[in-house]
C-alpha positions in Angstrom: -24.9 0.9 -1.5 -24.2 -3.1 -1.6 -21.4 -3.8 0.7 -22.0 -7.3 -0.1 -19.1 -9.7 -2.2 -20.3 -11.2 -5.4 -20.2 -14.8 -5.5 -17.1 -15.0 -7.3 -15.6 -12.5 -4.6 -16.6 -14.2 -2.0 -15.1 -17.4 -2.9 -11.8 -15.8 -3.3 -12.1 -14.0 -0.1 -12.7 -17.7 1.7 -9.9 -18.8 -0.2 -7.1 -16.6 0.7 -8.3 -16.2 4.0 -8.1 -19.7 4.4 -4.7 -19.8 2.9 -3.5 -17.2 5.7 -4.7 -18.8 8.6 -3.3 -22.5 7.8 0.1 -20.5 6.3 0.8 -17.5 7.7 -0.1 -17.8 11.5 1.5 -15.0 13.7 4.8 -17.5 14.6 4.9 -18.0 11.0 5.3 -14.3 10.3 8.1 -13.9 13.1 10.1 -16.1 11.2 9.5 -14.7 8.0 10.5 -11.0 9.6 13.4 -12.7 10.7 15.3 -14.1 7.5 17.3 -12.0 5.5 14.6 -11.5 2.3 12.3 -10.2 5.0 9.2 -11.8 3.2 8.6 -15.5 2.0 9.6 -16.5 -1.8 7.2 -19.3 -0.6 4.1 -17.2 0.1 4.8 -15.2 -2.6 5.0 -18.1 -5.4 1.4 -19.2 -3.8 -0.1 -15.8 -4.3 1.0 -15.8 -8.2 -0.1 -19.6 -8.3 -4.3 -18.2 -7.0 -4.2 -15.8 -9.5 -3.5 -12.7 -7.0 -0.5 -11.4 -8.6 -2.3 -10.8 -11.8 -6.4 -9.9 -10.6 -6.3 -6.3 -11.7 -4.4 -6.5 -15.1 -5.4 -7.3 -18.5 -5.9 -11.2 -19.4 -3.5 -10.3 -22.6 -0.4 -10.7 -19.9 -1.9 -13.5 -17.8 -4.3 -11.4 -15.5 -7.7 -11.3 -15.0 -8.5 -7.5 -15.8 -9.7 -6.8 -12.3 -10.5 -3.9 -10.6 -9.6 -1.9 -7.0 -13.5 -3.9 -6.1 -11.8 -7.1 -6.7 -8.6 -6.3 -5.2 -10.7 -5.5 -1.8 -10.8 -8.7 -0.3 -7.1 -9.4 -1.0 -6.2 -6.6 0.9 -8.5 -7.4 3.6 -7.1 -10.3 4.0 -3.2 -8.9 3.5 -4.3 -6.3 6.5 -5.9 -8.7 9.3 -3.1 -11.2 8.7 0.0 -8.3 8.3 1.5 -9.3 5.5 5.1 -7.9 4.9 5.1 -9.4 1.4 5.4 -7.2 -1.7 1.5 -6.9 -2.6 1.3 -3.2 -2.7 4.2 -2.1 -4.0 4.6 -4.7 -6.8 0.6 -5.0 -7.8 -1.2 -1.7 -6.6 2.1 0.8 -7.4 4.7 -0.5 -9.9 2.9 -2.7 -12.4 -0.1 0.0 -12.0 2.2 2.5 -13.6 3.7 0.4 -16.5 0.0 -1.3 -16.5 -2.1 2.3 -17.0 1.4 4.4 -19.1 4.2 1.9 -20.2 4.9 1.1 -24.2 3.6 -2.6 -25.8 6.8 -3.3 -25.4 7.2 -2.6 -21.6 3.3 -4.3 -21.1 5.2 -7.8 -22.8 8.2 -7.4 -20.8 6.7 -7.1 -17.1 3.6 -7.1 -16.7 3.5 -11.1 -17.5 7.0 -11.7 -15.0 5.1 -10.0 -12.9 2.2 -11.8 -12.8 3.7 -15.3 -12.6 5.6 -13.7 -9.7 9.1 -13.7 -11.6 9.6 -9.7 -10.9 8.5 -7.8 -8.1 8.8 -3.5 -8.2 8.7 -0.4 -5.9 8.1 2.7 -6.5 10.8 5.3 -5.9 9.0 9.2 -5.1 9.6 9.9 -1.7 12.5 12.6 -1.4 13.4 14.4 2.0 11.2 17.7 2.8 9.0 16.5 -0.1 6.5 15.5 2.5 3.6 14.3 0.5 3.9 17.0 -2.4 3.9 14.5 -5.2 5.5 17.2 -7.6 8.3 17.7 -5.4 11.4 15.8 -7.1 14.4 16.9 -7.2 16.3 13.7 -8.2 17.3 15.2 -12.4 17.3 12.8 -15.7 19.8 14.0 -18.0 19.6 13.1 -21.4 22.5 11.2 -22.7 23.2 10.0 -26.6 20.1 7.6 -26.6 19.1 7.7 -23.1 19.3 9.2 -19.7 21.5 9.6 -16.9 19.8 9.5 -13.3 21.1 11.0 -10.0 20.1 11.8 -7.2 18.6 10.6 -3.8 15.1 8.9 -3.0 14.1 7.6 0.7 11.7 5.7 2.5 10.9 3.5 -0.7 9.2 0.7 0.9 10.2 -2.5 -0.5 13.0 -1.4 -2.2 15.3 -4.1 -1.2 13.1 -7.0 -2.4 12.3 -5.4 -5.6 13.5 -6.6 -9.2 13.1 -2.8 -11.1 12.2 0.3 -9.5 10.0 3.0 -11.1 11.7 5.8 -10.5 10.3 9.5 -10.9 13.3 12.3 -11.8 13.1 15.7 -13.1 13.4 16.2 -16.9 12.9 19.9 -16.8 11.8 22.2 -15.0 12.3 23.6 -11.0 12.3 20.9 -7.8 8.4 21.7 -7.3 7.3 22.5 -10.6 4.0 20.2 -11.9 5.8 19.9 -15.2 9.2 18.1 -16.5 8.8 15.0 -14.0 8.7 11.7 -15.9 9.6 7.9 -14.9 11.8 5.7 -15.4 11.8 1.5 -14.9 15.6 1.1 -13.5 16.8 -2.5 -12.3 17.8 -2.2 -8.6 21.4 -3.9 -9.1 22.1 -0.8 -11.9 25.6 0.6 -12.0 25.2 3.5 -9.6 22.5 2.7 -7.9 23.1 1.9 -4.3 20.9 1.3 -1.6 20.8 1.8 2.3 18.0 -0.7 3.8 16.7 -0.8 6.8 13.3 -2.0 8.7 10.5 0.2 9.0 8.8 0.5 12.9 5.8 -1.9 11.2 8.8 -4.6 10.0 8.5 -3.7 6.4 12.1 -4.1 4.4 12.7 -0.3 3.1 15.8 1.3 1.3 17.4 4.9 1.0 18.3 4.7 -3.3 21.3 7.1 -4.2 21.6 7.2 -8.1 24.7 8.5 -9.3 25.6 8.9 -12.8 22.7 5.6 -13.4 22.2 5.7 -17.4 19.1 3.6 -18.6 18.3 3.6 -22.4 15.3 5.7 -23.5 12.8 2.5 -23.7 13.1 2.7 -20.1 10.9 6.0 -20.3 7.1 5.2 -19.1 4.7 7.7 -20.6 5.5 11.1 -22.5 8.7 12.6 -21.4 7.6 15.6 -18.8 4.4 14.9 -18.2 4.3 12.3 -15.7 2.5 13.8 -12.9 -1.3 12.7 -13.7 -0.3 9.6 -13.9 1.7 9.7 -10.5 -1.5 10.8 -8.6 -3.6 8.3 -10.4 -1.6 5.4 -9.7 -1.3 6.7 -5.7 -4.8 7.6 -5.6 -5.4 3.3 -6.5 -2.7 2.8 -4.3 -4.4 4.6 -1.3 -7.2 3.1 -2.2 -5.9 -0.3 -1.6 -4.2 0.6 1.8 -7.6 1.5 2.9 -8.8 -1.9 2.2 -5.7 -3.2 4.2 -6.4 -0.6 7.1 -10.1 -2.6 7.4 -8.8 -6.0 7.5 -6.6 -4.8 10.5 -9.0 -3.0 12.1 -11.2 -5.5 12.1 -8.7 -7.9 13.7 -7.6 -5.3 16.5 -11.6 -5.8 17.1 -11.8 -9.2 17.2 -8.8 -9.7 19.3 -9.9 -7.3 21.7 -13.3 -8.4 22.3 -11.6 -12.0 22.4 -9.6 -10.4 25.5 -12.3 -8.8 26.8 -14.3 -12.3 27.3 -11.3 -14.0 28.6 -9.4 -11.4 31.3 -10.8 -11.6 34.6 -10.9 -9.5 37.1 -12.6 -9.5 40.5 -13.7 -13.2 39.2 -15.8 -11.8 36.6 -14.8 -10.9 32.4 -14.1 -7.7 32.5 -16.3 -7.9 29.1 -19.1 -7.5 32.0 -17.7 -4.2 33.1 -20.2 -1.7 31.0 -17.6 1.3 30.5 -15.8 -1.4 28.0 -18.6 -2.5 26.7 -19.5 1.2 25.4 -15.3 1.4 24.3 -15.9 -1.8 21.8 -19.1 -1.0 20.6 -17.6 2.8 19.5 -14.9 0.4 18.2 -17.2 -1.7 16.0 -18.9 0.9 14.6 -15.7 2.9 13.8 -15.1 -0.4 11.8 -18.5 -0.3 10.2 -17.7 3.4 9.0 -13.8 2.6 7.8 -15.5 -0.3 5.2 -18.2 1.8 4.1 -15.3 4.3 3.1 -12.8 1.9 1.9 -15.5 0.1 -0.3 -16.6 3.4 -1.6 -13.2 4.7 -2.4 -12.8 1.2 -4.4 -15.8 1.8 -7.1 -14.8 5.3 -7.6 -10.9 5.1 -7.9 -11.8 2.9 -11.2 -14.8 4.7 -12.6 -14.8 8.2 -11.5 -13.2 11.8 -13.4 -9.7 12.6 -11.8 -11.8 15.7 -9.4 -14.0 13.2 -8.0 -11.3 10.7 -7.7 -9.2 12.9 -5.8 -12.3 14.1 -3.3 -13.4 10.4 -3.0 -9.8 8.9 -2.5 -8.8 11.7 0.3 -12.4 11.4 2.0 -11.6 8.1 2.5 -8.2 8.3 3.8 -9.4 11.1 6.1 -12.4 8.7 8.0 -10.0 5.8 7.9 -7.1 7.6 9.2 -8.9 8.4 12.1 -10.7 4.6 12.6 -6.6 3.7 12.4 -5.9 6.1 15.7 -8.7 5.6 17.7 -9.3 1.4 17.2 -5.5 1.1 17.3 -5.5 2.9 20.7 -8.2 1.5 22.0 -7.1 -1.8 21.4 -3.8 -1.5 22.8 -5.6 0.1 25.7 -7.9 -2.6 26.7 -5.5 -5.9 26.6 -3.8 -3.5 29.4 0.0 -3.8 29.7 0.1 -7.4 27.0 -1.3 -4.7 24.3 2.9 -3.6 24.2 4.3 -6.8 24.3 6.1 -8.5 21.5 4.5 -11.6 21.8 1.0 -10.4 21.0 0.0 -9.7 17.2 -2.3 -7.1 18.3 0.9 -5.2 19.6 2.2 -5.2 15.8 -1.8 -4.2 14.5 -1.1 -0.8 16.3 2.3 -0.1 14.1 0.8 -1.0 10.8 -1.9 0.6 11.6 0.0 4.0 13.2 2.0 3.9 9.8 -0.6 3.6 7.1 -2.3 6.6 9.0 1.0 8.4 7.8 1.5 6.7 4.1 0.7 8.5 1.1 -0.7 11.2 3.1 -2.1 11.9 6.8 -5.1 13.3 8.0 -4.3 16.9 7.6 -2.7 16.5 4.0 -6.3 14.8 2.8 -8.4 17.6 4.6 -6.4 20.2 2.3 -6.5 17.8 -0.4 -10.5 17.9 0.1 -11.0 21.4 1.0 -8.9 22.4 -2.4 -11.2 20.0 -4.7 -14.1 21.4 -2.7 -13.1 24.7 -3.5 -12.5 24.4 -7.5 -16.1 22.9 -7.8 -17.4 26.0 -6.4 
């Protein structure tokens, strides 16, 4: 398999990278973390300006019709620089679903804002004990005259805050877990009855607790057919996944750099302790744990796009399993070897560790992927 970038991938990769380093050095991002938005309008107006906002959709809204191959670079480049902008939940969740299941109508209406970087979404699933069962939802659309009427209670939706219209998944019919009667539904944040309880996630990310109660949105609001939402759910996470592999490499491979940079540098006993052979062995394991996470994340990329829904799903959780494990050990390690300055505020490779100790956990850990596998496994048999 060709790891290698076209031409035309390569030159955007050099692009944003160089972007990054002049715009969004590691002081830069403190300061961003600290304002009240929690992410830079500034930034953000520059991504839509390169074209990033709109890479994967179709050139009919303003994008470039893309796909999860183009978008790995970006996300390279989003993970070793740890952006806390609204990439991921605006390009790779909420315009993904209104992109692949929303109406003309809907397509006219966002996708272009979005792309010019006028709207920004989130995507509200997560509901307590749900863990990462993607059918359990227990928040319940009623229908009402010529809509629907939304309540109930969705946490941990990353980005919330920042976000123009949430995608919201609620229960037409049906019990809390069953695979039928779930459908979505595009609600603007400021809604009557909808109220939000935000806080900061332990990698800095702006995140809400939503409450909906008694929220009525009109029945264009619908995405998709009514009850039958889950396929698209798991295809739009499985991209999503995807995509926060690609993020996990470019993290990982700056939790290497910076390490063997501290390796060279430390002394001790008047020497680098780069000379000492035991690290030595510790960074090379950690290099080629890298090598493996990219082959994965690259792999997951051309199949999430091309591949039938039971390869998808074996392809997407394989990938999440190897680089779930590359997150724990180079995240460790790293930490590890800069000593007691791995814990310290002041050092990005300190704030590495959390993002990378939280995508480990996002849209799935280890163990969840392993079942995930096992069960696709399984079926083919």
């Amino acid at each position: 398999m060709n790891f290698d970038y076209t031409e035309e991938q390569q030159l955007l990769a050099d692009s944003i990278r160089n972007f990054l380093a002049k715009n969004y050095t590691f002081e830069a991002r403190k300061a961003i973390l600290e304002s009240t938005a929690g992410y830079s309008e500034q930034v953000w107006a520059t991504f839509a300006e390169m074209g990033l906002l709109g890479l994967p959709f179709a050139s009919e809204y303003g994008g470039f019709g893309g796909d999860a191959v183009d978008l790995l670079s970006v996300m390279e480049a989003i993970g070793e620089s740890l952006l806390v902008e609204p990439y991921l939940a605006t390009v790779g969740l909420g315009g993904q679903f209104v992109a692949r299941g929303g109406t003309d109508t809907q397509k006219k209406a966002i996708l272009p804002a979005l792309v010019e970087g006028r709207l920004k979404l989130a995507f509200a699933q997560t509901e307590r004990g749900a863990r990462y069962n993607l059918a359990h939802v227990t928040v319940r659309a009623q229908k009402s005259g010529n809509g629907y009427v939304i309540d109930g209670e969705k946490c941990i939706v990353i980005h919330g805050p920042t976000a123009d219209k949430l995608v919201v998944s609620a229960r037409t019919s049906g019990k809390d877990t069953d695979l039928k009667g779930i459908s979505l539904f595009l609600v603007d944040r400021t809604a009557p009855g909808v109220s939000l309880k935000t806080y900061r996630t332990m990698d800095n990310l702006r995140a809400a607790d939503i409450r909906f109660s008694g929220t009525t949105v009109s029945a264009n609001a619908l995405i998709g057919k009514k009850g039958a939402a889950l396929p698209l759910i798991e295809e739009v996470v499985d991209y999503a996944t995807t995509l926060l592999c690609a993020e996990a490499v470019g993290a990982i491979k700056y939790a290497n750099d910076a390490t063997l940079e501290y390796l060279k540098t430390r002394k001790q006993f008047g020497v680098p302790i780069g000379t000492f052979q035991a690290l030595q062995h510790r960074m090379v394991d950690m290099m080629i744990t890298y090598e493996q996470a990219k082959s994965m994340a690259c792999l997951a990329c051309v199949k999430v796009s091309s591949a039938a829904a039971a390869e998808r799903k074996r392809v997407v959780s394989a990938a999440k399993i190897k680089i779930a494990d590359a997150c724990r050990h180079v995240s460790q390690e790293s930490v590890q070897l800069h000593g007691g300055m791995g814990m310290t505020e002041e050092l990005k490779v300190s704030h590495t560790f959390r993002r990378l100790t939280t995508i480990i956990q996002t849209f799935g850990d280890a163990d969840h992927h392993l079942d995930r596998f096992a069960a696709s496994e399984t079926y083919e048999a």
